[in-house]
C-alpha positions in Angstrom: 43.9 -137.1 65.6 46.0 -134.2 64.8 49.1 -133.8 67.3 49.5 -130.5 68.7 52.4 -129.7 67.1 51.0 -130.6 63.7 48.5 -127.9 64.4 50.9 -125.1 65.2 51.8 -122.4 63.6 55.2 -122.5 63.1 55.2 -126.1 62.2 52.2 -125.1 59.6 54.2 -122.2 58.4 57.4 -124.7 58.2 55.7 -126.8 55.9 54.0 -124.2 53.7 57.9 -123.0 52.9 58.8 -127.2 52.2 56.4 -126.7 49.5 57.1 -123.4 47.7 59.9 -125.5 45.7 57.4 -127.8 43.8 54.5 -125.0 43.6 57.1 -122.9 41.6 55.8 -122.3 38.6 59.1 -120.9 36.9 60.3 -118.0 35.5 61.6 -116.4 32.6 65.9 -117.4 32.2 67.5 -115.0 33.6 65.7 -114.6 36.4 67.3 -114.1 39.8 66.5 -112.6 42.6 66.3 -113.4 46.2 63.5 -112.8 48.7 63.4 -112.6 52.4 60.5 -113.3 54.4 60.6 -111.9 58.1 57.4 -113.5 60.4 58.3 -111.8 63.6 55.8 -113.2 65.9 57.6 -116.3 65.4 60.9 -114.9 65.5 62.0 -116.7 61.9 63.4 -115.6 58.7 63.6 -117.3 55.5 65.3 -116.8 52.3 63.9 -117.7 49.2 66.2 -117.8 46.1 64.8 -117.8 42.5 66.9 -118.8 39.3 65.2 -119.4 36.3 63.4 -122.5 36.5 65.0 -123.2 40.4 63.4 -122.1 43.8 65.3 -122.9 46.8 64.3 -122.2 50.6 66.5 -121.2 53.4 65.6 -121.2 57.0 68.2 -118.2 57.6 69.7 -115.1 55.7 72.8 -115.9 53.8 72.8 -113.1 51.5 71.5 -109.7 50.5 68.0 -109.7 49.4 66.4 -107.8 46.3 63.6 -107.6 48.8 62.7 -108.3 52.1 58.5 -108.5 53.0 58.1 -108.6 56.8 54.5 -110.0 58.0 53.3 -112.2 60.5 52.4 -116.4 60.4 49.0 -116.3 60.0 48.9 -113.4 57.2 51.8 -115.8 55.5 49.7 -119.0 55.4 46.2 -117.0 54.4 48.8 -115.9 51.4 50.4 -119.3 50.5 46.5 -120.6 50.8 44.9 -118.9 48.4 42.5 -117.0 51.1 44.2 -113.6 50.4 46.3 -111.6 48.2 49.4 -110.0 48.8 47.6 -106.8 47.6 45.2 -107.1 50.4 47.4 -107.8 52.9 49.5 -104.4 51.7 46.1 -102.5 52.1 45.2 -104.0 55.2 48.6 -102.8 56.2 49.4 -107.1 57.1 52.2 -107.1 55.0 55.3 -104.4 54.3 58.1 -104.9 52.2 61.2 -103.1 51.1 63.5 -103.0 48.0 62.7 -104.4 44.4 58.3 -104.1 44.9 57.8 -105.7 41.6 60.0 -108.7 43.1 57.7 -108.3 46.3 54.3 -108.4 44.2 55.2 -111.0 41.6 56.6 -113.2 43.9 53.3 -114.5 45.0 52.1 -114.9 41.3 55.3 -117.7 41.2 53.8 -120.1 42.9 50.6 -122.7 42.0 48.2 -122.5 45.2 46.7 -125.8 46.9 44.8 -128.0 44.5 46.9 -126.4 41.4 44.3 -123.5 41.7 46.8 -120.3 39.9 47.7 -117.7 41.6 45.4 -114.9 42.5 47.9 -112.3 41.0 50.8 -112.4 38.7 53.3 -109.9 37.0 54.0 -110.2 33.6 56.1 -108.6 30.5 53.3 -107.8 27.7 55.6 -107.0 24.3 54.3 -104.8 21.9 55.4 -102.7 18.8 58.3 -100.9 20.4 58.2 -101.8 23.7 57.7 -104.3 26.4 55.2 -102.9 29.3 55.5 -104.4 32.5 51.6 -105.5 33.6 50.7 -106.5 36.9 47.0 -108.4 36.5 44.2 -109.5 39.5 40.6 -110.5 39.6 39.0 -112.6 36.9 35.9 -110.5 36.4 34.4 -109.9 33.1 35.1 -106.5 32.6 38.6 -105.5 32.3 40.4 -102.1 34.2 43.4 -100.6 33.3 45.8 -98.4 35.7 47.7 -95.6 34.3 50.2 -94.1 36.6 51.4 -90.7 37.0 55.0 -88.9 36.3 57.8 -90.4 38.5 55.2 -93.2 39.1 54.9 -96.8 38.6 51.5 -99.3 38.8 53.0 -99.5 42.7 50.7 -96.0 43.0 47.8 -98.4 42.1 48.7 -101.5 44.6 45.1 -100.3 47.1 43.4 -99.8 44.0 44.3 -103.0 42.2 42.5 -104.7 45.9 39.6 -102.4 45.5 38.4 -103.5 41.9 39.8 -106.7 41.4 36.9 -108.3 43.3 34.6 -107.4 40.3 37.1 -107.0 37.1 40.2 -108.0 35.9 42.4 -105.6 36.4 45.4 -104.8 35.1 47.6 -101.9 36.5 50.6 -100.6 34.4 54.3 -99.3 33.6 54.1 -96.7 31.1 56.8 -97.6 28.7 60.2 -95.4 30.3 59.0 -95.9 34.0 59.2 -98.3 36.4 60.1 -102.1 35.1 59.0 -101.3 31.5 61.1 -100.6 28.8 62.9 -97.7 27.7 63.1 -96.5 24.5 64.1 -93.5 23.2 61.0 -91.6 22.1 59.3 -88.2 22.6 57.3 -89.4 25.7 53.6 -87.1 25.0 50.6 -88.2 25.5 50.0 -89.7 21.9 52.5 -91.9 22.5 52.2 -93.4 25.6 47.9 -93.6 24.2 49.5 -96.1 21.3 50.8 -97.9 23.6 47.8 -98.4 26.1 46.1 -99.2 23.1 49.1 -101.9 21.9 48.8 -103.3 25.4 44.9 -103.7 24.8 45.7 -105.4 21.4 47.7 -108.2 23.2 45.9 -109.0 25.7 42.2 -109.5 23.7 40.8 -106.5 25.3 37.9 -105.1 23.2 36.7 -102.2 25.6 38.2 -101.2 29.6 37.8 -99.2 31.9 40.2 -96.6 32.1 41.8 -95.2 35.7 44.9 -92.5 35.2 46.1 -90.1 37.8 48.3 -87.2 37.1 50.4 -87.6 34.0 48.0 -91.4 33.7 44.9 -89.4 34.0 46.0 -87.5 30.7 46.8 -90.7 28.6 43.7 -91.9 29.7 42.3 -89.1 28.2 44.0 -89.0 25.0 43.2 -92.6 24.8 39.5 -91.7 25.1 40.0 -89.1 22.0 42.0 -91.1 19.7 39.9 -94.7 20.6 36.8 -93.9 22.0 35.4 -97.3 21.1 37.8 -99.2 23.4 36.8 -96.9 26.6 34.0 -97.7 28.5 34.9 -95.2 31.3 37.7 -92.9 32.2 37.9 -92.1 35.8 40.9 -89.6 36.3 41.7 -89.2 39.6 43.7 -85.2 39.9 45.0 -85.6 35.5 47.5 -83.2 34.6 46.1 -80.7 32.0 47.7 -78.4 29.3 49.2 -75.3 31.3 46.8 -71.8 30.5 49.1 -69.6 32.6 52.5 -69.7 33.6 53.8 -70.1 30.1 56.0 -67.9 29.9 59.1 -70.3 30.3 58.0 -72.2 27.1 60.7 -70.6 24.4 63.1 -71.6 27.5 61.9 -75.5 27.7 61.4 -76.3 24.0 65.1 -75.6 23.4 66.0 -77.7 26.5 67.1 -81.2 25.8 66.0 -84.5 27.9 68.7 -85.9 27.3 70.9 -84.1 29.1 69.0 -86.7 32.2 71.7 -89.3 31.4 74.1 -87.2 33.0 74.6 -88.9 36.4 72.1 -87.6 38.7 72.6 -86.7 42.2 69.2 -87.2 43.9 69.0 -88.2 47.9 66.1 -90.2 49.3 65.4 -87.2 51.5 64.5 -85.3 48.3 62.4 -87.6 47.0 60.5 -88.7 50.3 59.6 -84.6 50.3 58.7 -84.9 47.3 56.0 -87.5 48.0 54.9 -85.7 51.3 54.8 -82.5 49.0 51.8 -84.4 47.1 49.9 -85.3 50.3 47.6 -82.5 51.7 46.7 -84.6 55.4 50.6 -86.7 56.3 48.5 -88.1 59.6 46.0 -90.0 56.9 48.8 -91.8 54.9 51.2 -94.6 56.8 54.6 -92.9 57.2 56.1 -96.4 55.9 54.6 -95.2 52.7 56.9 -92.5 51.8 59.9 -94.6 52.4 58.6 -97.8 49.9 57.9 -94.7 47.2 61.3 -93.2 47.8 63.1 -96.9 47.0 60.8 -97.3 43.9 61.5 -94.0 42.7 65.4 -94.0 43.2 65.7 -97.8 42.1 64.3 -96.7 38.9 66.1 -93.6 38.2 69.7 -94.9 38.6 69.3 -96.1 34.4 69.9 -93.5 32.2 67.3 -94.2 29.9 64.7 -93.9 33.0 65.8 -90.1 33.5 65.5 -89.4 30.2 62.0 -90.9 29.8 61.4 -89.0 33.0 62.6 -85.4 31.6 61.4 -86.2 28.2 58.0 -86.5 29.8 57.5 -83.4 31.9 58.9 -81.3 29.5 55.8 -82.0 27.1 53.6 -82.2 30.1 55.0 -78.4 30.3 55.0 -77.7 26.3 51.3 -79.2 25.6 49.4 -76.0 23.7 46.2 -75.3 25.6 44.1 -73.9 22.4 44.0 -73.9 18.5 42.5 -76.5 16.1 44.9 -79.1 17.9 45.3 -77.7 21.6 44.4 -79.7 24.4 41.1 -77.8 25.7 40.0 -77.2 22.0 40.4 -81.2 21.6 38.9 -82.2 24.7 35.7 -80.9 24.1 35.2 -84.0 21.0 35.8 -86.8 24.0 33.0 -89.0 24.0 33.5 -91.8 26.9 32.0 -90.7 30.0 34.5 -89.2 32.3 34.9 -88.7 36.3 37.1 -85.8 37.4 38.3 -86.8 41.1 40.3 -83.8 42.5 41.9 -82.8 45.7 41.3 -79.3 47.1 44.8 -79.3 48.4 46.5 -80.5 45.4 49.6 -77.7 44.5 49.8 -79.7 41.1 46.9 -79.5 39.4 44.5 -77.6 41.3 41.0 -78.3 41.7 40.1 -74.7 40.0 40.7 -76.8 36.7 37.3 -78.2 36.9 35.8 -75.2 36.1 37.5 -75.3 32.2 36.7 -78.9 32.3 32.6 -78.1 32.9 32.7 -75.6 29.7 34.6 -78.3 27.5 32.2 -81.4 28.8 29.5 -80.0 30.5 28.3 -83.5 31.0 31.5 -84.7 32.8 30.9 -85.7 36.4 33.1 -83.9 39.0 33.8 -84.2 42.6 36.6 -82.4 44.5 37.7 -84.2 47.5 38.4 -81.4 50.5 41.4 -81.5 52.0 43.2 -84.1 49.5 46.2 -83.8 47.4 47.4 -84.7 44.4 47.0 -88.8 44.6 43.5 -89.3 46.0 43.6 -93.7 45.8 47.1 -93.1 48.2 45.5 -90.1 50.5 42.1 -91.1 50.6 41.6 -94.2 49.1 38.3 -95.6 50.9 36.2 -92.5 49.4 38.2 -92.2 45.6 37.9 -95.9 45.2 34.2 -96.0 46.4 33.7 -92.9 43.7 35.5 -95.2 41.0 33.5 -98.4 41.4 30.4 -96.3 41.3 31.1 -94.7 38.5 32.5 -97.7 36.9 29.7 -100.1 37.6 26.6 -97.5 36.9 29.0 -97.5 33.1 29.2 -93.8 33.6 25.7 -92.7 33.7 24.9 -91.7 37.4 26.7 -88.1 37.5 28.5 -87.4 41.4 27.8 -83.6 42.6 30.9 -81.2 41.8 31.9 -79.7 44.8 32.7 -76.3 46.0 36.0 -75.5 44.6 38.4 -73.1 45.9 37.9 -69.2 44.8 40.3 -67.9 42.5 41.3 -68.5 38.2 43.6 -71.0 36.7 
């Protein structure tokens, strides 16, 4: 019969840690980093240190962590069991962590689960031509999804959305090469490139045809990935996509002869600045946990301490800024030839692109489907993700032929 104590929950947590070091499944040399795990309802703390092919356990904090995740017993054995992801847990707000989020994500993809089942998620480096792109991947459904994240961003903007779709695809959520853990080369950072490179990505990983998801600056690479591929888009669901600018242009002269590189210079940029920044995006602050402009605020300034991440960064928004809107090659001219069937998701609220947009966007596809979300901002999967994520799967599983109703839109010309 099973002892009491064998049954509780620290003692079951106790020997879930024993067996992280022979579940490891190793990592890539080089590869340190140490994570500390905070169960509070049973007032313990373990540290977790990870070099190369070495795990080692702690029952106390003896050093600085990359990241700490905080959560409680029962969330922590449903994770080391196999009966929920660490994605889940995040969305089901069961599970916080702070500092290095690609260290708090992949950790869980580290470690073989209980009857050498793999892991339900894992982050990995995918090298193509000119640059490695930093992939996280869940589900194991047949069709694949792919996240494309928005200026500033990383696939961390995609985390509740990752949860929401796995269950029926593989989905694989993103660092655009220059953000986030991706690398950095020097390049012009436009649309066209970033689209070679979603389609590089495709290329090594034996995708044929995905399912494309982009907000902001993503929702515009999904796009141009649609126009230069269409054959490898099933979908494109862009969730508020940055558009080429038909007003306020007059600053363009100005731009095109400032340089992005001029972003290596040492930057000084608080973490109040960029938690406003974040709040600036959001149209309702009482929908969206407060913790959530903090963990955005770390990824954000982690990222742009390297040089060559401001660059990408400047680089980037400067042709975001530059794009021509018409001519034989301008963006709306060229939008009108996209063939993949496309959802337009936008906020009503959204000071970035507003939701006026969608009326360009019915002359160039009339047969687009369009829904403006009232009272939403610029990232609708973070503000409102229950009703943008419910949109997605139905557009997504109906393969783009059951049209959603446009909204009302707010009076006024873009």
């Amino acid at each position: 019969m099973e002892s009491s104590v064998d049954s509780s929950p620290l003692f079951r947590v106790e020997e879930a840690f024993g067996s992280l070091p022979e579940r490891y499944l190793g990592g890539e040399e080089g590869r340190h980093a140490t994570v500390e795990i905070r169960l509070a309802d049973v007032g313990r703390t373990w540290q977790v240190e990870l070099r190369g092919h070495r795990c080692k356990v702690r029952p106390s904090a003896r050093r600085k962590p990359d990241v700490t995740l905080a959560t409680d017993a029962e969330t922590w054995l449903e994770l080391r069991e196999g009966r929920l992801s660490g994605l889940e847990a995040f969305r089901r707000r069961r599970l916080w962590a702070r500092g290095d989020l690609d260290v708090a994500v992949g950790f869980e993809g580290l470690f073989r689960l209980p009857d050498d089942r793999p892991p339900l998620l894992r982050i990995h480096d995918v090298r193509v031509r000119g640059a490695r792109i930093s992939c996280l991947t869940a589900g194991s459904g047949p069709r694949h999804a792919i996240l494309i994240h928005g200026l500033g961003g990383a696939k961390s903007s995609f985390y509740e959305t990752v949860a929401a779709l796995s269950p029926d695809h593989t989905v694989h959520a993103i660092d655009l090469p220059g953000f986030g853990s991706s690398s950095k080369p020097l390049a012009s950072y436009g649309p066209a490139f970033f689209a070679r490179h979603v389609v590089r990505l495709m290329d090594a990983l034996a995708i044929d045809r995905a399912d494309l998801v982009g907000n902001s600056m993503g929702g515009r690479v999904a796009l141009e990935v649609g126009l230069r591929a269409a054959g490898r888009v099933r979908t494109l669901s862009l969730l508020a996509p940055s558009m080429a600018f038909r007003r306020g242009r007059e600053f363009v002269p100005l731009v095109r002869v400032m340089r992005p590189e001029l972003g290596a210079l040492p930057a000084v940029i608080g973490e109040r600045q960029v938690r406003d920044g974040f709040w600036r995006m959001i149209a309702r602050p009482e929908r969206v946990d407060p913790a959530l402009g903090d963990i955005a605020a770390d990824e954000f300034l982690r990222t742009h301490r390297s040089a060559a991440a401001r660059v990408a960064f400047y680089a980037a928004a400067r042709q975001i800024y530059l794009e021509a809107p018409h001519g034989p090659d301008g963006f709306w001219t060229r939008l009108g030839r996209l063939r993949p069937p496309a959802l337009f998701v936008w906020g009503s609220e959204d000071r970035l692109v507003p939701a006026r947009f969608s009326r360009h966007v019915a002359a160039a596809l009339p047969d687009a489907s369009q829904v403006v979300l009232p009272e939403c901002g610029h990232v609708p999967q973070v503000e409102l993700p229950e009703e943008t994520h419910g949109l997605v799967r139905e557009f997504i599983n109906s393969g783009g032929v059951r049209p959603a109703p446009l909204s009302s839109i707010p009076a006024g010309t873009v």
